[in-house]
C-alpha positions in Angstrom: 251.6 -130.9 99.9 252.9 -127.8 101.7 256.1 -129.6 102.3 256.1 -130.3 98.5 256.2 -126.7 97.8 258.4 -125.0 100.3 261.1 -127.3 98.9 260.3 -126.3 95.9 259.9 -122.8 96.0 263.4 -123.5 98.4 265.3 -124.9 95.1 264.2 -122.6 93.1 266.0 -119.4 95.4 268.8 -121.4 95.5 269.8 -121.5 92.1 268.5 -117.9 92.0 270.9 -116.8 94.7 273.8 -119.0 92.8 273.1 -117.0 89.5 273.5 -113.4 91.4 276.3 -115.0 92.9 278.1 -115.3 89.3 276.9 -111.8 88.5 275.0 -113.1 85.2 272.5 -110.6 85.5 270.7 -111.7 82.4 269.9 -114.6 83.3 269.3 -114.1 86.6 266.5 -111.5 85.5 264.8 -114.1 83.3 265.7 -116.6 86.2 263.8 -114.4 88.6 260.7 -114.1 86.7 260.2 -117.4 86.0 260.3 -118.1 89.7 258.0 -115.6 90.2 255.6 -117.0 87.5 256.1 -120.3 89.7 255.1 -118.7 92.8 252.1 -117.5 92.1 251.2 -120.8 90.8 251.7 -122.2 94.1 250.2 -120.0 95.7 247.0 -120.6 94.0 247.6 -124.5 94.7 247.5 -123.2 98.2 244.4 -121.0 98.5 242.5 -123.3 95.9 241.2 -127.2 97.0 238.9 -129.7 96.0 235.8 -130.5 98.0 233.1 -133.2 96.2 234.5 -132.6 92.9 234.3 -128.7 93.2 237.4 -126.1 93.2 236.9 -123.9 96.0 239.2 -121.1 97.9 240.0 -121.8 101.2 239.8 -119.6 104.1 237.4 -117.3 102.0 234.2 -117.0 103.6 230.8 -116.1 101.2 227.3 -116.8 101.3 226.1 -120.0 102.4 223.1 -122.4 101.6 222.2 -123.7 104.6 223.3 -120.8 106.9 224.0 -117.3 106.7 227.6 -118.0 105.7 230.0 -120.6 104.9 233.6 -121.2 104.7 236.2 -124.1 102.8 238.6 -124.6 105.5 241.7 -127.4 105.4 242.0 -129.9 108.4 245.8 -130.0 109.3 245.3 -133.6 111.1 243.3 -135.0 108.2 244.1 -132.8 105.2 241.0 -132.9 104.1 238.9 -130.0 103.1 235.7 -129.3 105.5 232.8 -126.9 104.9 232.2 -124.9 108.2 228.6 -123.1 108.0 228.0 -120.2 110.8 225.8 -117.3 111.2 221.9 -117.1 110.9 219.8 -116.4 107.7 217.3 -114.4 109.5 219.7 -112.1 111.5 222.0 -108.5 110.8 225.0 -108.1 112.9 225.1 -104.3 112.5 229.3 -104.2 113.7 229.2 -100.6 113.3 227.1 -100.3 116.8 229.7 -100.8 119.7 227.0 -101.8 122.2 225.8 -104.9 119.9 229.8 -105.7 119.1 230.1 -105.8 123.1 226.9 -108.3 124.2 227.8 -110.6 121.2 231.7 -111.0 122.9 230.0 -111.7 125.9 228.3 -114.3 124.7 230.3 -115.8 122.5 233.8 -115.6 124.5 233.0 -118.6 126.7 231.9 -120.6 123.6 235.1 -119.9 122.1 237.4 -120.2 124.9 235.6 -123.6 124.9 236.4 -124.5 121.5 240.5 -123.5 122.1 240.1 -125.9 125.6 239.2 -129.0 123.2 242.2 -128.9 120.9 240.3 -129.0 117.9 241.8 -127.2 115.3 240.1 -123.8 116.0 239.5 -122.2 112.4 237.4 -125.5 111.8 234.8 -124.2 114.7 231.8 -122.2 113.6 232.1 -120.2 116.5 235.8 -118.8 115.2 234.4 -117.7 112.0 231.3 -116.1 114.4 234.0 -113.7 115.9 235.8 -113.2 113.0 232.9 -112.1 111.3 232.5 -109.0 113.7 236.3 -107.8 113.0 236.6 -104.8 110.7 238.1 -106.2 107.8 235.7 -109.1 107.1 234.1 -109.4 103.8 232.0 -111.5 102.2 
């Protein structure tokens, strides 16, 4: 499906570039906003998949059922869509305290250094999405 739409989103700036090319700036304008209309059309194709009949955003993590968090994430061998659940209910990570940031890396760098040893696609581990979850910009 990616291929899919890098070739189009290729044809498309093609026949853009050809229109500047021929200095019709008219309809390169309306040209150019069509394509852009496009894009962001594909680019919701590409953040948005189906998992058991559901639409879901991928990459996005949120609030999970069965654990603490959860997360749709695509399997590049597979293509299929996998839910990856990390974190516990009962727990706080408190990120803003250094000390607690530090003993959680220590205990969770061999467990992912583990996970990038297997060659399983690494965003599909529950332990990536653990670290993740103590960087500053992570929001649920």
């Amino acid at each position: 499906m990616e291929k899919e739409i890098l070739q189009k989103i290729t044809e498309e700036l093609d026949i853009l570039a050809n229109l500047y090319n021929k200095t019709q700036k008219d309809k390169y304008k309306i040209a150019w906003y069509k394509l852009l209309d496009k894009l962001k059309y594909l680019w919701y194709l590409c953040l948005m998949a189906k998992y058991k009949n559901k639409t879901v955003k991928l990459n996005k993590p949120m609030r999970g059922d069965v654990k603490k968090f959860k997360v749709f994430v695509k399997n590049r061998k597979t293509g299929r869509v996998v839910k990856v659940n990390f974190g516990d209910k009962k727990l706080s990570i408190k990120k803003n305290i250094p000390a607690r940031k530090r003993s959680f890396m220590a205990r969770f760098r061999p467990i992912l250094a583990k996970a990038k040893r297997s060659g399983k696609q690494l965003n599909t581990t529950p332990v990536y999405w653990a670290v993740k979850s103590w960087q500053k910009g992570f929001k649920v």
